[in-house]
N, C-alpha and C positions, 0 to 999 in steps of 0.2 A: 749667229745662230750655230749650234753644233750640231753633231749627228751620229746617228751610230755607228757602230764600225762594219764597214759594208764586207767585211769577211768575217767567217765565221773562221776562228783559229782555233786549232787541237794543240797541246801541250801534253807533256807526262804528267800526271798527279803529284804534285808536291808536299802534299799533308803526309804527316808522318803516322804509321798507321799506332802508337802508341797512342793516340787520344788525344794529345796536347798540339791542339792548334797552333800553339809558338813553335813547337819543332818542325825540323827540315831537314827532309831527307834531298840526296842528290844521287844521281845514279854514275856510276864508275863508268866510262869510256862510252857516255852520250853524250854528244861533241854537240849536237844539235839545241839541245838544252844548258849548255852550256853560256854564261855571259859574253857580250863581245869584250870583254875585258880580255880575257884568257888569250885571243885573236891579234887585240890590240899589246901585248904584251910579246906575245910571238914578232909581230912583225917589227917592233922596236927594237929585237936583239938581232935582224936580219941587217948590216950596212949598208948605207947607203950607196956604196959603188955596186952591188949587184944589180941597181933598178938599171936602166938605161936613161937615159935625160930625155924630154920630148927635141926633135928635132925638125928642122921643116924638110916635108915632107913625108913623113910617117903615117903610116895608114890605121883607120881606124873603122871597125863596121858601121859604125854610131856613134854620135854625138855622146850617148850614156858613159860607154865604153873610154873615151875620151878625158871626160869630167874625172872617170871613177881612177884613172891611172896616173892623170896628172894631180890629184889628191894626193892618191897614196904617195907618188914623188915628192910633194908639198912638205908630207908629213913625215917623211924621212931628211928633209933638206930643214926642216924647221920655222916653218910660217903652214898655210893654211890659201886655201884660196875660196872663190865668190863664182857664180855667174854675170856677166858684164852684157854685155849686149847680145841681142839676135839678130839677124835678117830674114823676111820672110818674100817669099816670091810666088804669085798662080800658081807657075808650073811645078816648082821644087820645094814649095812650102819654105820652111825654116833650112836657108842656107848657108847661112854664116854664123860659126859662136864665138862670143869672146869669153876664155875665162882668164880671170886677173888675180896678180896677192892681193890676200883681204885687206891691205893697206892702199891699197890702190885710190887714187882719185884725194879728195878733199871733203871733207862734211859741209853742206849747206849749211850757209851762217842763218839762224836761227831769230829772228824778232821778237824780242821781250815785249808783250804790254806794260805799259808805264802803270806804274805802283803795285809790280807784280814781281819779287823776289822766286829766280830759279837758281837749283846748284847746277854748278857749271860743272860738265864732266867735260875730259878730255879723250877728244876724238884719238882713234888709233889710226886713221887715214894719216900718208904721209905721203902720197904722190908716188908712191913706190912703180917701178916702172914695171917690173916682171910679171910674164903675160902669156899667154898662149892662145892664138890665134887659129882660127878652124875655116875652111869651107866645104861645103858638099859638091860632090862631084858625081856621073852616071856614065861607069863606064859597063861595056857591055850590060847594059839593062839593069846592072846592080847600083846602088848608092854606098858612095864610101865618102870619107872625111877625112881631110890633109890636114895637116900643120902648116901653114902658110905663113904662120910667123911664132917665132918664141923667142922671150928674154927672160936670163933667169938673173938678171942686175938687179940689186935690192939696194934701195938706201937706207936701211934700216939693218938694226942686228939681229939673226936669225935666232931661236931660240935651240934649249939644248934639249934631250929625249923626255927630261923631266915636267920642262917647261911646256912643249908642244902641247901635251895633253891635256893642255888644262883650258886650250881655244876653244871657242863654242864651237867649233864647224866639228870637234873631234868628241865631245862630251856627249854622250847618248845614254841613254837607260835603256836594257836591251828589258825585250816582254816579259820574260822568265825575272829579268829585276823585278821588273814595273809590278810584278802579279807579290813577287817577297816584302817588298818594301809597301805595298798596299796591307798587306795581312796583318805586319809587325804595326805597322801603322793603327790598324784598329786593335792591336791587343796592348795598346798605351802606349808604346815605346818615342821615347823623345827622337828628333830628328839624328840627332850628333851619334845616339846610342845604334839606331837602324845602321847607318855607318858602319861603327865599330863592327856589326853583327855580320855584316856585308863580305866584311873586309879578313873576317875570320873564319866565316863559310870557305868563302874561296881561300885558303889561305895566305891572304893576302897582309904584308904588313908595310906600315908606314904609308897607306893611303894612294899605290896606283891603282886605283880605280877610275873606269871612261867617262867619272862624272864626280862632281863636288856637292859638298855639303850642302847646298844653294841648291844647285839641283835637284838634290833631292825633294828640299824643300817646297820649292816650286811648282814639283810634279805634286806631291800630296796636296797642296790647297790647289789647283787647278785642276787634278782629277777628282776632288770632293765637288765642285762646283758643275764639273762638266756631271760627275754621275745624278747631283741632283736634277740638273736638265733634262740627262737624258733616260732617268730611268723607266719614266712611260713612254718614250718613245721606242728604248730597249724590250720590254716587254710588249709594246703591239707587234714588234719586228718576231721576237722569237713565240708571239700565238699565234701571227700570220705562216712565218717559215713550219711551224709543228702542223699547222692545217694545210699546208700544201704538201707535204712530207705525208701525212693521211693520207691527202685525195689521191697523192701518187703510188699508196698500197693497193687503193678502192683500182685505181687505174691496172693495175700490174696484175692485179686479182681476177678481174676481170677480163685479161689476156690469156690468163695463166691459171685454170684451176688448180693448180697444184700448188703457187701461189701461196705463203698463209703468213696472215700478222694479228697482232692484238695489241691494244690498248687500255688502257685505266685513263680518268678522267678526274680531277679533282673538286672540292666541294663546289666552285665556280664553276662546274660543264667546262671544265679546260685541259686540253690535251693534258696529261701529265706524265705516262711513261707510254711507250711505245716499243714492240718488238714486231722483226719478221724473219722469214727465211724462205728459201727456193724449194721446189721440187726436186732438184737433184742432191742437196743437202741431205734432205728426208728419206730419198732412195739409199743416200750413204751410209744408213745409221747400223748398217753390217758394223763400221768401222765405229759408233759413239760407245763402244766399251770402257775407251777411255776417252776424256776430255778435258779442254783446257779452256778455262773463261779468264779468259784475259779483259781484266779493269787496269789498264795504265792510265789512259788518254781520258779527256775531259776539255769541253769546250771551254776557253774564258770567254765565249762571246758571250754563253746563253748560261753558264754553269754546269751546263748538262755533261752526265758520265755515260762513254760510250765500254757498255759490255760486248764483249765478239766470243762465242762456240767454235772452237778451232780442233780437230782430232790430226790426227796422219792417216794415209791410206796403207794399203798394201806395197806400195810402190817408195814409202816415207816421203810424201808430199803432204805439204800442210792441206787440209781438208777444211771448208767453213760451213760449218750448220748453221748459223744463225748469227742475229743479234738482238741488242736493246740498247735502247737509250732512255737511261733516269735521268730525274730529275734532283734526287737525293742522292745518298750512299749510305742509308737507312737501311736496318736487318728487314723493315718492313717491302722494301721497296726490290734489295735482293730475292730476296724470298718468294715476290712476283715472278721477276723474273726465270728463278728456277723453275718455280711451277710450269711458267711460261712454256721454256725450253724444254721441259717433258713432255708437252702436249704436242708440243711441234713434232716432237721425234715417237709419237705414238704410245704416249704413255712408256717408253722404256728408260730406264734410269741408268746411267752410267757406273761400271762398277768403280772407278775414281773418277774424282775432279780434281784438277789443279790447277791451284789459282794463286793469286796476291797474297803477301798477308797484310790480311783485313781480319778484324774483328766483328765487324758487324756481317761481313759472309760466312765467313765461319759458324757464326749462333744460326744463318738462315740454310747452311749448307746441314748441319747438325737438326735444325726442324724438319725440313724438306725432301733431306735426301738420306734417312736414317740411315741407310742397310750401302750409302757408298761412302766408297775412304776417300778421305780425304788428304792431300799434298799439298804440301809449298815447296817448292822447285828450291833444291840446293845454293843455286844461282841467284836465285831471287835476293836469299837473304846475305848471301856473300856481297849482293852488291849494296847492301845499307850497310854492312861494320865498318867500313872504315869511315862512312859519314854520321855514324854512333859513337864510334870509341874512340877515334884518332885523337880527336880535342883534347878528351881527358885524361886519356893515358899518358899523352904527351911522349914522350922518349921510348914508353914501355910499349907502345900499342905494335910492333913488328915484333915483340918477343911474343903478345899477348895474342896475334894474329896464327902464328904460330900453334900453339896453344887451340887456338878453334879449331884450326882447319884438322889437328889429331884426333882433337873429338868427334870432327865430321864424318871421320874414319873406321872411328870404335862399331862393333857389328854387337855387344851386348848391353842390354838398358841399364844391366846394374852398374854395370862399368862406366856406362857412361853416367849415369848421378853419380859416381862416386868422385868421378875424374870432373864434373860439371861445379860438384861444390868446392872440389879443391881452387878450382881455376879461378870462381867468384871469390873466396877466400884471399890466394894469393895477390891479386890485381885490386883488392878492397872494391869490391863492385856491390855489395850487399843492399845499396839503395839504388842503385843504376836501373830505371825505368825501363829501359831497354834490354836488358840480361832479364827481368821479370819479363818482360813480353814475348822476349825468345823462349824462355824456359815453358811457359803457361801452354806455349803452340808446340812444344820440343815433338808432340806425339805424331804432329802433322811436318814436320822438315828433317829431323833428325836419318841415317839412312838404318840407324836400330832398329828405329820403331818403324817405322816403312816400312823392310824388308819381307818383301812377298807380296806386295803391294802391285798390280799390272799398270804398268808405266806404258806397254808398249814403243820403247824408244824414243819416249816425249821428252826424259826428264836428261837431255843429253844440250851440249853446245850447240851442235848442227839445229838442230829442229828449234831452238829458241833463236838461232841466227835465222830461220825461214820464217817464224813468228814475224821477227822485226822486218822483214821485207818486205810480207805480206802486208803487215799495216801502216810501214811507210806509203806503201802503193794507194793505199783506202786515205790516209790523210794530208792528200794534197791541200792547197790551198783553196779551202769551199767559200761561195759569196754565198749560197744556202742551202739549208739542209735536203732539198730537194737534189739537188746537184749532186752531194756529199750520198743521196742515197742512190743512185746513179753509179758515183763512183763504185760505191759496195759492191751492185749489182758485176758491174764489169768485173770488178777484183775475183768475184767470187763466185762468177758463172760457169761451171766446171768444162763445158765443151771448149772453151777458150783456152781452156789449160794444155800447155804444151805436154801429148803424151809419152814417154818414154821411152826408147827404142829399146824390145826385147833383144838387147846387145847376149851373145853368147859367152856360159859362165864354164871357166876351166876349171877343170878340177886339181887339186892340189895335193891329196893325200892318196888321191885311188883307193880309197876303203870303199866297197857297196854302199854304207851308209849315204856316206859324199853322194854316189851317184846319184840315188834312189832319188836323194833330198833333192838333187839338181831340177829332177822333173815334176816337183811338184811347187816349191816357192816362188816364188817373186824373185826377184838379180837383187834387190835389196836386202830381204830376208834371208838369201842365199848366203848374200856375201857375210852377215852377221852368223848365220849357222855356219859359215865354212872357217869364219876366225877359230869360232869355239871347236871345230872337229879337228882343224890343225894341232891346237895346243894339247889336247888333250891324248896326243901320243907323248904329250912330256910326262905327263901322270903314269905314276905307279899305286895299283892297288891293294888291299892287304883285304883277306874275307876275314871276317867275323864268325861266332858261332850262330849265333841267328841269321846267319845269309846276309848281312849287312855290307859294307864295304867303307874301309876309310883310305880315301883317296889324294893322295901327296903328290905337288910337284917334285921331280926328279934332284933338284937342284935344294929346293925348301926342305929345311925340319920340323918347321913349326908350318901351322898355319891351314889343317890339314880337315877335310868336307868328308862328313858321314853321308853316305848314299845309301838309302833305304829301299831295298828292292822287294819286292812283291812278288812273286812267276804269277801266282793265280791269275791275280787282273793286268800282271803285265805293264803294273805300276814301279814309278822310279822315282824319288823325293831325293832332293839333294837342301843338305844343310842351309846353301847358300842361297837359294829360291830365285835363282837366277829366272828359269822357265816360269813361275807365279809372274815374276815382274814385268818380262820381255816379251812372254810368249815363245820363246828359242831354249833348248834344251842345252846346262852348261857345259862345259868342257869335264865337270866330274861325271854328271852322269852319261854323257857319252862315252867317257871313256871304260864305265861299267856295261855297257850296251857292250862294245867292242868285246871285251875279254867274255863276254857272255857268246860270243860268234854272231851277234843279231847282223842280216844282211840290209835289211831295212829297220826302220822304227816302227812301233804299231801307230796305227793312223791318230789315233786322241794327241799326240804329240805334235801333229800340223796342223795348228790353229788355223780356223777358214780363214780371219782376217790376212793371215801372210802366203794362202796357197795364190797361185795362179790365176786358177778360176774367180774368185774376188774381184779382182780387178780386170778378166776377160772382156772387151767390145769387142762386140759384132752389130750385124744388120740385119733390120726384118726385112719381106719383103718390098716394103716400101721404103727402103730407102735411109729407116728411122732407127741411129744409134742405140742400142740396149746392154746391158750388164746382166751378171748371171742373178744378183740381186734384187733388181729389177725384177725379174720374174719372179723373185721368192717372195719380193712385198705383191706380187698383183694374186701370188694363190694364196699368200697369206689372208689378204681381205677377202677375195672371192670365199674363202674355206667359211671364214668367220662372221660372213651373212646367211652364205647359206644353210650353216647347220644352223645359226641364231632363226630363221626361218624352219628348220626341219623338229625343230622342239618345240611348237604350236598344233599343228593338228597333223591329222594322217597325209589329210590330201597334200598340205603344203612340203610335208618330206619326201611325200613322190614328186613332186615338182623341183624338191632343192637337189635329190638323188639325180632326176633326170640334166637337170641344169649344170651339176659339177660335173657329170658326166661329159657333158657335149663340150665347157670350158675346162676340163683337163686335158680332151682330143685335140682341144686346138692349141693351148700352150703346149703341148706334149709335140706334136706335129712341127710347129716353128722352132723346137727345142733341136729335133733331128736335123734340121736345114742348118743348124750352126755350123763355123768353119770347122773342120778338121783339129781336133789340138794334139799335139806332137806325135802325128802322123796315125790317131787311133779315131777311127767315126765310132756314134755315138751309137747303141744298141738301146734306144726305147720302145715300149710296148705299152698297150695299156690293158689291163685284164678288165675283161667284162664284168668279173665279181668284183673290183677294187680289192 
């Protein structure tokens, strides 16, 4: 009888977002998705004098530990070893292990029935003496495991690096195989052909791979047999796991008004997609100006894609607002989802999102979230060309590499089509599937077309390396989904979050600007506006006859930013849109502030999400952590019931009058009791007339 697999496994997406289910994308330095071929490959160019040989008397914590070293010594010395015997005792359970070469011992002679033709294979047992010998031992309270005896005598000839790998003990299908060679498998491919496919993904040639043809074969008709067994018992497993994943929102919900999730249900009354998020997510959403919905991951236990809401804060900590988990990757099923995610975060919509490239988010991000722009992260797509082009370029794809990343560079759109069709011309790529798909999305990855676009400091290496931390943390090793949303919760419960020490920020240039800035950002924000105010004494400026400015590094002749200045509104536009993107003002327009004598910035130039205040905790008097935030969603709603009450009748707007009245006095009142911030108490009042 078989059964399901009692962990629920998360994997990156391997479908290739181009549409063609036979393609395969692989992601550049994710070691963890990676075959154990690549491992087994490493360790066979390591020699065999660096291991140490088991010796008696060498210490081990565990029996595992044991097995797992005198293996890998096996498999550097050229055989393979077994489990041989145990001993079990009351007191110390399993106290003795034998492990043996797989040649060890003699095969039982076997009894034909009479008039019964068998093939005789020959046994590879040969009496081989080489052994390793184990006992457990409790010293000081702890159990450890000697070597009490080893032989490494072998009557047999050991084999050579090419040979070893081809023992069963060493021949494995790693999951990320097992998931490739299942897909190829249902879109026709002959066994021999999956192979070759294998073998040229990883570029691998002449066939070391930790498994044979045979193997292969074996897994697809014993996985076809196992999936028909177990497909209803697969599917009672993942309706039961989805309904105790419910009850455990209905549960959290109900601890937690603040609490929120939702559901869809398929034509069967069966869970079908499922989202939630925290209270402190929804307090955060000062910071969901921009966001990131990260679709990597996806279960092979259940099929399911798990979506994650991630921003930064004030402080450039990953932020998590939410999530969901589909059942498809359907424009129908995205499209929930976003709606989803607005509702959570109060109806506000992100002025970008950035995400995968997906095509079918894309159409729902285009229905659902008209009026935000949309990104695909630079990185993103850098890390599919070389598992798009390499193959075919063959020899050319490092000129051809070359080549993209200049156009990654280009800041004009015309320029770039121009330099876009040259590049497809040159390299004959005119029918290449993937140059169409790149180009179709050019509007959403390109940094032409972006430019101006509020990134907030997402679209950078650091905060995609916090990305992947974050959701290694979220996907451990789940037996269910219940568990798995447990995990989430811990990952993503913001008091948990280790906060920041307001470390002291020096100044570098002594310009007033630098000061001023010092006392109002974040040590984050700081340190990003003190780069740009450094540099920007390298800039020399030229006026214009319209008050304009073009602003040149000292060193550069080319290369040179129109800063458009304003006095009336005390407005500043720089070519570059560094400030549209970031939020921080560039080093050209700073350095037109400068020559103008400005001693400070006017305030519209300190985004709330990067001041100080943003990110401020303190205490009420009970005891109970707050944000300045915080208090702006609680008058926010209070405002928007009670005037929605003061626009019904007379009497109910002297009631909503008197009501805002008494709950401004008391947020206003707890507002003064706040700590001190750099050394200025707070002057609030509240006027009788408002």
């Amino acid at each position: 009888m078989t059964s399901v697999p009692s962990k629920n496994i998360w994997i990156r997406r391997q479908q290739c977002p181009c549409g063609d289910w036979k393609c395969y994308v692989t992601y550049e330095g994710d070691a963890e998705e990676t075959s154990i071929a690549s491992q087994l490959v490493k360790n066979d160019t390591t020699p065999s004098e660096s291991m140490v040989a088991p010796y008696v008397g060498m210490v081990f914590k565990n029996d595992n530990d044991a097995f797992e070293y005198y293996g890998n010594f096996a498999r550097k010395n050229g055989f393979s070893i077994r489990k041989e015997r145990s001993r079990l005792s009351p007191q110390l359970g399993i106290y003795k292990r034998d492990f043996v070469c797989y040649r060890s011992g003699f095969a039982p002679v076997k009894k034909k029935p009479a008039g019964e033709h068998h093939r005789d294979r020959k046994s590879v047992r040969c009496g081989c003496d080489a052994k390793m010998y184990l006992s457990k031992e409790v010293v000081d309270g702890v159990s450890q495991w000697f070597v009490v005896q080893f032989s490494n005598v072998h009557n047999h000839e050991l084999l050579e690096d090419d040979q070893v790998r081809l023992l069963p003990a060493y021949r494995k299908i790693h999951e990320a195989d097992q998931e490739r060679i299942l897909l190829l498998s249902k879109a026709g491919f002959p066994i021999h052909r999956i192979v070759k496919v294998l073998e040229l993904e990883k570029g691998i040639q002449g066939g070391p791979l930790p498994f044979l043809e045979r193997d292969v074969r074996n897994f697809v008709q014993n996985r076809k047999r196992i999936v028909q067994e177990n497909d209803a018992l697969l599917t009672e497993k993942r309706e039961n796991d989805t309904m105790e994943l419910l009850e455990a929102c209905k549960a959290t919900k109900e601890a937690d008004e603040n609490f929120v999730y939702d559901f869809t249900v398929d034509d069967n009354d069966k869970v079908e997609n499922i989202a939630w998020s925290y209270g402190d997510s929804i307090h955060a959403n000062l910071f969901g100006d921009v966001v990131y919905f990260d679709t990597s991951y996806r279960s092979i236990t259940y099929g399911m894609l798990f979506g994650a809401w991630l921003g930064i804060d004030s402080n450039g900590r990953v932020i998590f607002f939410g999530c969901v988990l589909l059942q498809d990757e359907t424009s129908r099923s995205f499209s929930w989802a976003l709606q989803t995610f607005v509702r959570f975060m109060r109806g506000r919509c992100p002025q970008t999102i950035i995400t995968d490239l997906d095509p079918g988010l894309r159409d729902a991000i285009r229905t659902d979230l008209p009026a935000t722009n949309h990104v695909i992260s630079i990185w993103n797509i850098l890390s599919k060309v070389s598992s798009w082009f390499s193959q075919p370029l063959g020899s050319r794809f490092a000129e051809f590499k070359s080549e993209f990343d200049a156009l990654c560079r280009l800041e004009g759109t015309e320029e770039f089509e121009l330099q876009w069709n040259q590049m497809v011309s040159v390299f004959g790529l005119g029918t290449e599937k993937h140059i169409d798909l790149l180009y179709s999305f050019r509007a959403s990855w390109t940094p032409c077309y972006t430019r101006g676009y509020l990134l907030a400091q997402m679209a950078t290496t650091a905060y995609s390396k916090s990305v992947d931390a974050f959701l290694k943390g979220v996907f451990n090793a789940q037996t269910c989904l219940r568990t798995f949303f447990e995990q989430v919760g811990i990952s993503a419960h913001f008091p948990n979050q280790a906060r920041p020490e307001m470390q002291y920020m020096y100044a570098k240039t002594c310009i007033p600007i630098e000061e001023h800035a010092r006392s109002i950002l974040t040590p984050f924000a700081f340190n990003a506006f003190q780069h740009e105010c450094h540099l920007a004494l390298q800039y020399a400026t030229s006026e214009m006859a319209n008050g304009s400015y073009l602003v040149r590094h000292f060193k550069k002749i080319d290369g040179e930013r129109l800063v458009i200045w304003i006095p009336e509104d005390e407005q500043i536009h720089c070519s570059c849109k560094e400030f549209e993107s970031s939020g921080i003002l560039c080093r050209h327009a700073l350095r037109v502030f400068i020559v103008k004598n400005y001693f400070q910035l006017p305030e519209k130039y300190y985004l709330n999400r990067w001041r100080r205040e943003s990110s401020l905790v303190f205490y009420d008097e009970n005891g109970t952590e707050h944000s300045n935030d915080e208090w702006f969603q609680e008058y926010q709603c209070l405002t928007e019931g009670l005037f929605a009450e003061s626009s019904i009748t007379k009497l109910r707007s002297d009631h909503a009058r008197t009501e805002l009245t008494k709950e401004l006095a008391r947020i206003l009142n707890e507002v003064r009791h706040m700590p001190e911030s750099e050394g200025v108490a707070m002057d609030v009042t509240l006027s009788p007339t408002g």
